[in-house]
C-alpha positions in Angstrom: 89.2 -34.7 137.5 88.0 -37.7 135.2 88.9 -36.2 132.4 92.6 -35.8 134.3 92.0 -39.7 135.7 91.3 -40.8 131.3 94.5 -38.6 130.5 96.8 -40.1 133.3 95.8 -43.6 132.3 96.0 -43.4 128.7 99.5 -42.0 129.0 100.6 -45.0 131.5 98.9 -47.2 129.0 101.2 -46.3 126.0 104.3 -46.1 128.4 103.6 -49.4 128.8 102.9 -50.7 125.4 106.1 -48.6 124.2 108.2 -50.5 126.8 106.9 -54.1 125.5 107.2 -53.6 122.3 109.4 -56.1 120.5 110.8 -53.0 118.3 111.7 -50.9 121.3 115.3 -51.1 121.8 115.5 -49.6 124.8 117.5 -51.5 127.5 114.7 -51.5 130.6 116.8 -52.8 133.3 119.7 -51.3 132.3 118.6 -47.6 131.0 120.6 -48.0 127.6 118.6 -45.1 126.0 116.5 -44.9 122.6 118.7 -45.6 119.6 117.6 -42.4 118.1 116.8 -43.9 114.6 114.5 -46.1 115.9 112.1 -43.6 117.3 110.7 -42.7 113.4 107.8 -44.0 112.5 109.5 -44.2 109.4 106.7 -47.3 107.6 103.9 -44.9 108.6 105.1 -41.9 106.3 102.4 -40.4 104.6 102.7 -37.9 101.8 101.8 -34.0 102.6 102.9 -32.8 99.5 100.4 -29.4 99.5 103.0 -27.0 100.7 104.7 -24.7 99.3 108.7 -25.8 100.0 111.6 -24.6 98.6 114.9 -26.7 99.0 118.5 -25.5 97.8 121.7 -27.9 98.6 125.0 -27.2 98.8 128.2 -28.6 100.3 131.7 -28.0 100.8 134.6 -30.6 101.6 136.2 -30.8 104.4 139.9 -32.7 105.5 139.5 -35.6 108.4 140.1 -32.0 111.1 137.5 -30.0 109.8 139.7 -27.7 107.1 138.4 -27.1 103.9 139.7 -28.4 101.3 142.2 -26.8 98.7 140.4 -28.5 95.6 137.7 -27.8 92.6 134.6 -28.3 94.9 131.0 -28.1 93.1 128.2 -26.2 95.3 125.2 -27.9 94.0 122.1 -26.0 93.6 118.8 -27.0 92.8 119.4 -25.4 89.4 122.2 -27.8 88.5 121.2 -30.8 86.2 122.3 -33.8 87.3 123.5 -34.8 83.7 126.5 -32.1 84.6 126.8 -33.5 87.7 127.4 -36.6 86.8 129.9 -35.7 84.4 131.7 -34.2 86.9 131.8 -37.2 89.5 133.3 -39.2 86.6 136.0 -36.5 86.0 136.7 -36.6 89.9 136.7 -40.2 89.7 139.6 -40.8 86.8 142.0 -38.1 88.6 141.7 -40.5 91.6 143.1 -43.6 89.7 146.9 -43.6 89.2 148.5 -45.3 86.2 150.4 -48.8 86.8 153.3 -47.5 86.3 153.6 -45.6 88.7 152.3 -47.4 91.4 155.5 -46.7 93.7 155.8 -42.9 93.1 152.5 -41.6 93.3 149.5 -41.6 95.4 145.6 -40.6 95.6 145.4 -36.6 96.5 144.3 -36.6 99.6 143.0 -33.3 99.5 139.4 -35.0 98.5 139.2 -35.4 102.4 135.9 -37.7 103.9 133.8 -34.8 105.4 131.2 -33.2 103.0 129.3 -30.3 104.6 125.3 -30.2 103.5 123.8 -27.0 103.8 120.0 -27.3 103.4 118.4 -23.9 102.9 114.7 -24.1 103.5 111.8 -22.0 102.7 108.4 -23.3 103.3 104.8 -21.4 104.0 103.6 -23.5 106.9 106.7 -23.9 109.4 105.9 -26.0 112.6 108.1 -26.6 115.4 108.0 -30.7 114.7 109.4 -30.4 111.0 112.9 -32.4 110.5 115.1 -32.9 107.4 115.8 -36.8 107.1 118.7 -37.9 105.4 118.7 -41.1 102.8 121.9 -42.6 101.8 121.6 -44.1 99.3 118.9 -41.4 97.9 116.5 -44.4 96.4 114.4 -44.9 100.1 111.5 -46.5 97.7 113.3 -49.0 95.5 110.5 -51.7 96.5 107.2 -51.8 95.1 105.6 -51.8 98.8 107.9 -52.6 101.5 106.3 -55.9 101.9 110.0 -57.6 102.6 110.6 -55.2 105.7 106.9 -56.4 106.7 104.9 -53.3 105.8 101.2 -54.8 104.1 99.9 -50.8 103.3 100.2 -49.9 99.7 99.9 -46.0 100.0 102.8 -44.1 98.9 105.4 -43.1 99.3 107.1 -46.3 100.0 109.8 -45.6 102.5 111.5 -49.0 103.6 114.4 -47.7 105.6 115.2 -45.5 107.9 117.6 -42.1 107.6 120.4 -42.3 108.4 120.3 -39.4 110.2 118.0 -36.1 111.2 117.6 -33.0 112.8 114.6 -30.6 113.5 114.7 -27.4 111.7 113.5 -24.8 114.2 116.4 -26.5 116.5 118.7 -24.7 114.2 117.2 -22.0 112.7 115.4 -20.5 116.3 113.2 -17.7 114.3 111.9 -20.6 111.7 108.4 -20.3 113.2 108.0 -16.5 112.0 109.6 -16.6 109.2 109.2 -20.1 107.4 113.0 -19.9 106.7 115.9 -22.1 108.1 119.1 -23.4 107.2 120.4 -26.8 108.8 123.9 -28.3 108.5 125.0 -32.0 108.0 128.5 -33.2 108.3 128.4 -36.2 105.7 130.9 -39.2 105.6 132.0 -41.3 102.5 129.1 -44.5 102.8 129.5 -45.6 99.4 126.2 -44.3 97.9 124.5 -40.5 97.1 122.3 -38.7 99.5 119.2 -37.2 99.2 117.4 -34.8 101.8 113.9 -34.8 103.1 111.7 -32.2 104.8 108.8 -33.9 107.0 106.2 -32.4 109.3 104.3 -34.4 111.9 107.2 -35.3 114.1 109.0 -38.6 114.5 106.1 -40.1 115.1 103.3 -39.0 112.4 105.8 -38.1 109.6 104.4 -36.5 106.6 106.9 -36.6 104.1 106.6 -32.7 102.2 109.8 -32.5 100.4 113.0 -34.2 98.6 115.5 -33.3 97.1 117.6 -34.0 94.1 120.3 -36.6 95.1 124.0 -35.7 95.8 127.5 -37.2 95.1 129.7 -34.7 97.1 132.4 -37.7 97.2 135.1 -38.1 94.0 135.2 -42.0 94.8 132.4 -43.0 96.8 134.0 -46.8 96.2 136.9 -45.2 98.0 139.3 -47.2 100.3 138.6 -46.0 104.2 138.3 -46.1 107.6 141.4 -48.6 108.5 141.1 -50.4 111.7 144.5 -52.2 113.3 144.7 -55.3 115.4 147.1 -57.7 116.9 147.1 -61.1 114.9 147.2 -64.2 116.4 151.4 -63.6 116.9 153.3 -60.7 118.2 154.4 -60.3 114.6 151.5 -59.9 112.7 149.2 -56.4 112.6 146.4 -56.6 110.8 144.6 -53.9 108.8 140.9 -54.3 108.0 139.3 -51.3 106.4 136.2 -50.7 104.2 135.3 -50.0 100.5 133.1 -50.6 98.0 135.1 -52.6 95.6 133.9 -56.7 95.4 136.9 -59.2 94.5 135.5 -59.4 90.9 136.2 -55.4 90.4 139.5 -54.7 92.1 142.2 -56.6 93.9 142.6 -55.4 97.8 146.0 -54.9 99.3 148.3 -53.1 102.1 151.2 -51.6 100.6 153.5 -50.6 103.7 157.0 -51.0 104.8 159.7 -48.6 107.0 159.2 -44.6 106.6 162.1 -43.9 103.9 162.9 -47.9 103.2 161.4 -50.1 100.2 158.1 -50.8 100.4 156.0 -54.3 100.3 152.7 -55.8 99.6 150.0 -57.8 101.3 147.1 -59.5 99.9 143.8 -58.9 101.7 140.5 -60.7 101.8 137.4 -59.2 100.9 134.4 -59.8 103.3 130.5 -58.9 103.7 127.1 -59.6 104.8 123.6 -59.2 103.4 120.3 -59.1 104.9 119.4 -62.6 105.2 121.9 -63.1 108.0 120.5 -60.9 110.2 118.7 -62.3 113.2 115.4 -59.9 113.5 114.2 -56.4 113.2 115.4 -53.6 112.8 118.4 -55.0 110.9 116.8 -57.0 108.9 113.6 -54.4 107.6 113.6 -50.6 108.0 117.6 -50.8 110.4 119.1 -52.7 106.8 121.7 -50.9 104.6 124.3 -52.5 102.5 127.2 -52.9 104.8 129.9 -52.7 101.7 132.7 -54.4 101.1 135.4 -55.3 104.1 138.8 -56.0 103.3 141.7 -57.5 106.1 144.7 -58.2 105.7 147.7 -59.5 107.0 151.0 -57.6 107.3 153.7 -60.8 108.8 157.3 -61.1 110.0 157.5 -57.8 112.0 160.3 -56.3 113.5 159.2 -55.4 117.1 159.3 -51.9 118.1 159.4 -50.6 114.8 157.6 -47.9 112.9 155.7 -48.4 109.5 153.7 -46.6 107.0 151.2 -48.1 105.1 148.2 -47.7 102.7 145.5 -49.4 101.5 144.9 -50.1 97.3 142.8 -51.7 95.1 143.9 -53.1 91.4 141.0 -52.2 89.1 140.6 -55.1 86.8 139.2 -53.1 84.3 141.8 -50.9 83.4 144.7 -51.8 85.7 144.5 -48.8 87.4 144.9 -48.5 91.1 143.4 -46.6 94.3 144.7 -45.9 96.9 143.9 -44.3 100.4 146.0 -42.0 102.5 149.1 -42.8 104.3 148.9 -44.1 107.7 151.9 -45.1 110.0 151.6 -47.9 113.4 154.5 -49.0 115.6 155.0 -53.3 115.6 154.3 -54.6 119.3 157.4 -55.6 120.9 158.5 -59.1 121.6 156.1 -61.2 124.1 158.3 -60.4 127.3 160.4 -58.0 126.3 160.9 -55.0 129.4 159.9 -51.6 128.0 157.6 -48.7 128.5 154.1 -50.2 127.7 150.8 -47.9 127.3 147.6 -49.7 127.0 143.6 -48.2 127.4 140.5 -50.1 128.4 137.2 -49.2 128.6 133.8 -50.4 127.3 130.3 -48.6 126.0 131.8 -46.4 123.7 129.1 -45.3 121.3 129.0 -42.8 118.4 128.7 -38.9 119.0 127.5 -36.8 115.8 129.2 -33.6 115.7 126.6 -31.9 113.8 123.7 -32.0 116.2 122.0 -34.3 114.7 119.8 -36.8 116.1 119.7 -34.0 118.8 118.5 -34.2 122.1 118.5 -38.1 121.9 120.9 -38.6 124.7 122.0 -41.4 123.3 126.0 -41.6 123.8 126.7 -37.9 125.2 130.3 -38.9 126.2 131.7 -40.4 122.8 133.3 -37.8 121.5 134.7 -36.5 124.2 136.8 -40.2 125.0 137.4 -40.0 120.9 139.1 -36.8 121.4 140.8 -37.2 124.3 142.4 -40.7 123.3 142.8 -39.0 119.6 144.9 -36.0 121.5 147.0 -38.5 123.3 148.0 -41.6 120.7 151.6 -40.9 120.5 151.2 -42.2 124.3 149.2 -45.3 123.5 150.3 -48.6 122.2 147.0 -50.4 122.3 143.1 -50.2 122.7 141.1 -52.5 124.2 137.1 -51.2 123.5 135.4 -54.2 125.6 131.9 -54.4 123.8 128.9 -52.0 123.4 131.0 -50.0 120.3 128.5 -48.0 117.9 125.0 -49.0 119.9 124.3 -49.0 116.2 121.0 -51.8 117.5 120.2 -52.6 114.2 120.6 -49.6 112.1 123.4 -50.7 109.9 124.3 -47.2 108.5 125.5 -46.8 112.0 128.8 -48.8 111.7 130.4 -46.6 109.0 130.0 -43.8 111.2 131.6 -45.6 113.9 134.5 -47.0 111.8 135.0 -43.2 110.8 134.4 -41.4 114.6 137.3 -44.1 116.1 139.8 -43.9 112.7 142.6 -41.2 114.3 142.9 -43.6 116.7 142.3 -47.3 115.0 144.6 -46.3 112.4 147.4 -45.4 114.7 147.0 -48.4 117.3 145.9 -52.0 118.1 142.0 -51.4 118.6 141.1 -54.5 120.0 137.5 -54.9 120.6 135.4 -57.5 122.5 131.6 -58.4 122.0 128.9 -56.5 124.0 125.1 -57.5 124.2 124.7 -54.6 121.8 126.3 -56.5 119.3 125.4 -59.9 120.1 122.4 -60.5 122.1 119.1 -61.7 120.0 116.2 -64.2 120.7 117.0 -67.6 119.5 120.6 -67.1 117.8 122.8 -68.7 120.4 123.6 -66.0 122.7 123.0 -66.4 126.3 121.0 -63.7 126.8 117.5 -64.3 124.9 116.9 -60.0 124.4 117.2 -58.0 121.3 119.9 -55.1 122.6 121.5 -56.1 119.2 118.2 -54.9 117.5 118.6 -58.2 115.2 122.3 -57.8 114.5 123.2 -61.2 116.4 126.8 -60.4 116.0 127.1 -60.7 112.6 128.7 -56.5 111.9 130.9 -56.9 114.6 132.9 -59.6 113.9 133.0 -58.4 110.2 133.9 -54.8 110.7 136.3 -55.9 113.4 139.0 -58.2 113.4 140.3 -60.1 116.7 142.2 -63.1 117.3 139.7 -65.9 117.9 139.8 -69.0 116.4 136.2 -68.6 115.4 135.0 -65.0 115.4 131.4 -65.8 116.3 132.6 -66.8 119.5 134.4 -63.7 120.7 136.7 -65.5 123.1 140.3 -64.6 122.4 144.2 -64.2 124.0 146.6 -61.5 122.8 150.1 -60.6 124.1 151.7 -57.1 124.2 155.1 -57.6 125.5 154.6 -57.7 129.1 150.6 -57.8 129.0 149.0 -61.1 128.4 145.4 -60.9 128.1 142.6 -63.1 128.1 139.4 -61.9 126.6 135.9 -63.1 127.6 132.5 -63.3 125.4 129.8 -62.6 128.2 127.4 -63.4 125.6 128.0 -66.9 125.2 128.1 -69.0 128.6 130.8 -69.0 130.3 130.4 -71.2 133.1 133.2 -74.6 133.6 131.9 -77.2 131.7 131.6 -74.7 128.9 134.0 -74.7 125.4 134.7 -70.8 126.6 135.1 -71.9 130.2 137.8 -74.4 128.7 139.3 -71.5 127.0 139.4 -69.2 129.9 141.5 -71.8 131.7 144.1 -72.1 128.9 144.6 -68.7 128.1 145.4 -67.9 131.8 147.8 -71.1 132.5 149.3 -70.5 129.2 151.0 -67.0 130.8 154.9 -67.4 131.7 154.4 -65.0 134.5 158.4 -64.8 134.8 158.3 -62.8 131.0 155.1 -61.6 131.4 153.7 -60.8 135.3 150.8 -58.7 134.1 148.2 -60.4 133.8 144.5 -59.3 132.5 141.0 -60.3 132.3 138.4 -58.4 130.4 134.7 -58.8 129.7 131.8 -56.9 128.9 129.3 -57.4 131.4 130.4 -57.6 135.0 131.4 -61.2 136.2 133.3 -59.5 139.0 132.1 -57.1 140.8 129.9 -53.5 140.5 128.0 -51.5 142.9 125.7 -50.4 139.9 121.7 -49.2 141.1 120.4 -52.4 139.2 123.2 -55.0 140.6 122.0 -53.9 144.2 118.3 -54.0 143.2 119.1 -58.0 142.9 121.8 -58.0 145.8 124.2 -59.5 144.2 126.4 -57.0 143.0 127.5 -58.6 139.8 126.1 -60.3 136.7 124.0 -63.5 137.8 126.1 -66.9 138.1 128.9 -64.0 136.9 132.1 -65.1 139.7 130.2 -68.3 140.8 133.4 -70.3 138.8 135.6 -67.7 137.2 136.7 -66.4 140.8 138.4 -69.8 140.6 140.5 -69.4 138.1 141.2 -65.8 138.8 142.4 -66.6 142.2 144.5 -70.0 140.7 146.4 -67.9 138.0 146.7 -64.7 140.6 144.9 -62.7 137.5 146.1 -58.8 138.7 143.1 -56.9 137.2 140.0 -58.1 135.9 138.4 -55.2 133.8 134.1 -54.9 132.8 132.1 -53.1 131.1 128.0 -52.8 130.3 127.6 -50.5 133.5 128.2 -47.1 132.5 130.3 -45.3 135.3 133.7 -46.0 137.4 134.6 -47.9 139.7 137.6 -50.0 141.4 137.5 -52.4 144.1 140.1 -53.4 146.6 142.1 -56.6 145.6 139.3 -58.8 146.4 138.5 -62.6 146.4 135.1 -64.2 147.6 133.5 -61.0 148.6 136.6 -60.1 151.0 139.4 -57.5 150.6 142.5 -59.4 150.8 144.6 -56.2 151.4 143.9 -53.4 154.5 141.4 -51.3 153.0 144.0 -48.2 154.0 145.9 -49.7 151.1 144.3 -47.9 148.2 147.2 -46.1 146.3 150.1 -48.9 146.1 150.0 -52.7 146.3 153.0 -54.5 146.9 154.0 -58.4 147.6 151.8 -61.8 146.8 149.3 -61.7 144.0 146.6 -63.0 146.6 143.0 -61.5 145.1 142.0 -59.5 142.2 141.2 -56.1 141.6 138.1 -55.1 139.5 137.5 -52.2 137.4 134.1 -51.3 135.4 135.6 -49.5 133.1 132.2 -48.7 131.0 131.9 -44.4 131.0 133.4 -44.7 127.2 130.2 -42.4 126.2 127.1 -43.9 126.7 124.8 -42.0 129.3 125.5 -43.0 133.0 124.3 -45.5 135.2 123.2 -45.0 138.8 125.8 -46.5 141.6 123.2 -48.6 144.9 123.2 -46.2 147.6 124.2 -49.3 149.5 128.1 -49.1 150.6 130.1 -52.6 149.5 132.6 -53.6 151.4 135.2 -53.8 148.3 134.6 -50.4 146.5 137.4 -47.9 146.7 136.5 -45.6 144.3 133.8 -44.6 142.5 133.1 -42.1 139.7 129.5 -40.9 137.8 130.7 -39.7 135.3 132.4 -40.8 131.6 136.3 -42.0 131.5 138.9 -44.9 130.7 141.7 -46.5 131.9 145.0 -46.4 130.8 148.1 -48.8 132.1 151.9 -48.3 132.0 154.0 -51.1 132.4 157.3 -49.7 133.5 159.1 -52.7 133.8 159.1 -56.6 135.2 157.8 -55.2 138.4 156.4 -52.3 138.0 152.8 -51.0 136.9 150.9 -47.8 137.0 147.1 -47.3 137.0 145.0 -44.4 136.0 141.3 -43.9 135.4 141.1 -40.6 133.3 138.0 -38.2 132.4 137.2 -38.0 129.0 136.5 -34.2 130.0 139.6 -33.1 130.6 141.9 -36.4 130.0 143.1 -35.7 133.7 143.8 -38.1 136.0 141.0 -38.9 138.9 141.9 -42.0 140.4 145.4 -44.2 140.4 147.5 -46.9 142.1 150.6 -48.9 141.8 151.7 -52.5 141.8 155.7 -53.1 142.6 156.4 -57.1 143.3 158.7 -59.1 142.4 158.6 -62.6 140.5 158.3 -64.7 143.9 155.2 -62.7 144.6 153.3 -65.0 142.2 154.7 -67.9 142.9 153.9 -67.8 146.4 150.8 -70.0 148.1 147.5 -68.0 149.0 144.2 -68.7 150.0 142.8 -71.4 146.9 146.2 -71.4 144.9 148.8 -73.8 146.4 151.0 -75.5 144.1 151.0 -79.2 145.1 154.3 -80.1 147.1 155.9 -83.3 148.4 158.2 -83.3 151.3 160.4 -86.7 149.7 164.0 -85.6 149.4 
């Protein structure tokens, strides 16, 4: 019984210390899960190079949906010198470049595809069921003499200083690799600008003994290669913006959009080239073991669009060097229409997205089980979608930077295609002593620094996430919960503007979004504290919701569904009956947490609010359809099946707004 007593509190005891610790990333109030990275021990490596381990690589290429591709594809063994192999990569590399000459006529093949398949084919004498294969990219884990600048003292080999950038255990996917010392495990690989090399470890995450690496890999023709293109609405109904990442610097090649109408003559726009290093990150992980080089991000800025109108476009590079250019794939997005003008309008919201690995790896982490199902879904249905509005928590990346490649790459069928308008989450933002308003680390030292640079939105100052954008009848006004937003605030000041700016004659839907919940949520912790939203959250916002009759108010952070009843000051202006259609005066809000995008769920209070109408455990988004001046339609969809689970209408007519309520008279005079 003592011995059980010693066992029970030793356990407790590291519980504890694991939840404390500053490197933890774990969200303790709000159950965010283990970024699955940052469970490796990865500074205490030690070497356990006495085995006997044999390692063979291959890898085949695969298109963006999984097809192999029709091309001369090496299959590199451990055999293979790397002298040939390099030969090759530089073959592969001058069929990508096209002449000048014929810059208008011919394009990069895009049979190269961005998937390489790894197959690592193990054969070692002592299996155990805690070995896993690491992945490094790039393949040089030890460039520094010590890791003292991630803030590892030891001087024992072998040196790691970053983290994989993925893993998975062997016997996970080989299930007899305990009898017979034999397994072969499967990565699906995207383009991050650098090789890859593969390394076997015993020990588990926590104790790793590194046994085995390989040779490194260059499966890509152009690892420098133009990718991952992500659309957003400028700060004008006519501009679209296309940022996209590669690993060409301004002193190597020239960035630019090429694009114009399907069939028509063709145009180009300059782009900026953008990046960020090390040194501006806020705190650990990003800054030590989380830090890889992000690459080179380009935006530009395609102006003087015709509304409603479909164009193709592709991103290039000049290469100084030799005047030769690359170029990516062709893409194709349709201009928003004009600010007011009446047709069918599609937009999806939703927040906590997170990035799925369709490979298994990082498995069991239960880290974001829903993401790929919502990237799918959404993916299946973008010839129905005109915009995306991803309100903050996006890769959950917490430091790891190789993380937001991946992300770029999961969301690209759909950012390519659409407006993906994001806001900031405190996953991206939120670090001690940076500025935010919450003093955590969720952004495990990233202080918003990837985010604003892998994404483009239409702030005045992109550190401050606050922003307006117009989609013909839509006008919406975007909040940064990490940065106060109480009146007396510059966002606070903001806030106001953007929603008195609205002609609600030309545009009568109106919409608020943030990240964490300044309306309303019956979430498990919310009720915990009784009050049912963020603290200080609707203390002043309510006032300005209920002054520019704001219809919906959308939130993320809280990882379910739910809707309340058009409510204002903890009261449901509307007969609770009145679920499924709302009709006349715009006189209370209705709020939607909107944040089942993929990361696992969060709990609903068992305590019944007065306001909730629906509710929903369970992983999903929102999509809108404005039919018309007066007409809007409302559905909350699973990302299981992309059916509809919940829905209402809203027919008014213009004189619905106009009209006095509760807190939002106009002032009047009764002179003649």
């Amino acid at each position: 019984m003592e011995n059980n007593g010693y066992n029970y509190l030793k356990v407790l005891l590291l519980t504890i210390l694991f939840l404390n610790s500053p490197n933890n990333s774990w969200g303790r109030k709000h159950g965010d899960g283990v970024q699955p990275l940052s469970q490796i021990n990865i500074l205490g490596t030690t070497l356990d190079l006495h085995k006997e381990v044999h390692l063979d690589v291959s890898y085949i290429l695969l298109d963006s949906k999984g097809n192999e591709e029709k091309v001369p594809c090496r299959h590199m063994a451990r055999t293979e010198s790397m002298s040939l192999v390099q030969e090759n990569e530089k073959s592969k590399l001058k069929m990508l470049k096209n002449e000048g000459d014929e810059v208008q006529s011919t394009t990069t093949k895009e049979s190269y595809g961005y998937i390489a398949r790894v197959t690592v084919d193990i054969d070692i004498d002592q299996p155990s069921p805690d070995d896993w294969v690491g992945v490094f990219s790039p393949s040089k884990f030890n460039v520094s003499a010590s890791c003292q600048e991630v803030g590892n003292k030891r001087v024992e080999e072998p040196y790691i200083c970053t983290a994989p950038i993925k893993y998975k255990y062997v016997n996970h996917s080989t299930p007899n690799y305990l009898e017979t010392g034999k397994a072969t495990v499967e990565f699906d690989l995207i383009n991050q600008r650098a090789d890859f090399a593969f390394a076997v470890f015993s020990g588990g995450l926590s104790n790793p003994k590194l046994v085995k690496i390989t040779e490194p890999i260059s499966p890509f023709p152009n690892p420098k290669a133009p990718l991952y293109p992500r659309l957003a609405m400028g700060e004008t109904w006519d501009v679209m913006t296309v940022t996209w990442t590669s690993g060409y610097n301004m002193d190597e090649a020239v960035p630019f959009v090429e694009w114009g109408r399907p069939g028509g003559s063709t145009m180009q726009s300059p782009a900026g080239t953008f990046t960020y290093t090390r040194n501006q990150m806020c705190a650990s992980p990003a800054r030590t073991i989380g830090w890889r080089d992000p690459g080179f991000i380009h935006t530009s800025f395609l102006k003087d669009l015709w509304p409603n109108t479909v164009y193709s476009y592709r991103m290039g590079h000049l290469i100084l060097s030799d005047g030769s250019y690359v170029w990516s794939k062709n893409y194709k997005f349709k201009s928003p229409p004009f600010p007011g003008e009446s047709s069918l309008q599609r937009v999806v919201i939703f927040g906590d997205m997170g990035k799925g690995e369709r490979d298994g790896s990082n498995e069991y982490a239960d880290y974001q089980p829903g993401a790929l199902n919502t990237t799918d879904q959404l993916t299946k249905d973008i010839d129905n979608i005109d915009a995306v509005f991803l309100i903050g928590d996006l890769p959950y990346a917490n430091g790891y930077i190789s993380q937001w490649d991946q992300f770029t790459a999961q969301v690209e069928p759909i950012a390519s295609s659409v407006p993906f308008m994001v806001a900031s989450g405190n996953h991206e933002r939120d670090s001690p002593d940076s500025g935010s308003f919450y003093a955590n680390n969720d952004s495990g030292g990233e202080c918003g620094v990837p985010a604003e640079t892998t994404f483009y939105v239409p702030a005045k100052n992109r550190a401050k996430f606050w922003y307006s954008a117009d989609y013909g009848m839509f006008h919406f006004c975007i909040a940064d919960t990490e940065h106060d937003w109480r009146a007396g605030t510059e966002q606070y000041k903001f806030l106001e503007e953007c929603l008195a700016s609205v002609n609600r004659h030309k545009q009568p839907w109106l919409i608020f979004a943030g990240h964490r919940p300044l309306g309303y949520s019956s979430n498990k912790w919310f009720g915990e504290e009784g009050s049912f939203e963020e603290p200080m959250g609707r203390d002043d916002l309510q006032k300005l919701w209920q002054k520019y009759r704001v219809d919906i108010a959308f939130w993320g952070h809280v990882h379910n569904y739910e809707r309340t009843c058009p409510v204002y000051q903890n009261q449901c202006v509307k007969s609770k009956e009145e679920t499924s259609h709302y009709s006349g005066v715009v006189d209370g809000t209705i709020h939607v947490v909107a944040g089942g995008g993929g990361a696992h769920l969060n709990e609903f209070s068992p305590i019944k609010t007065s306001w909730s109408i629906y509710r929903d455990y369970d992983f999903g988004f929102v999509k809108l359809t404005a039919f018309n001046y007066s007409s809007l339609q409302f559905e909350y969809k699973k990302s299981s099946d992309g059916k509809v689970y919940d829905s209402f209408t809203i027919s008014r007519d213009y004189k619905d707004v106009l009209s006095c309520v509760h807190d939002s008279c106009a002032p009047y005079t009764l002179a003649s």
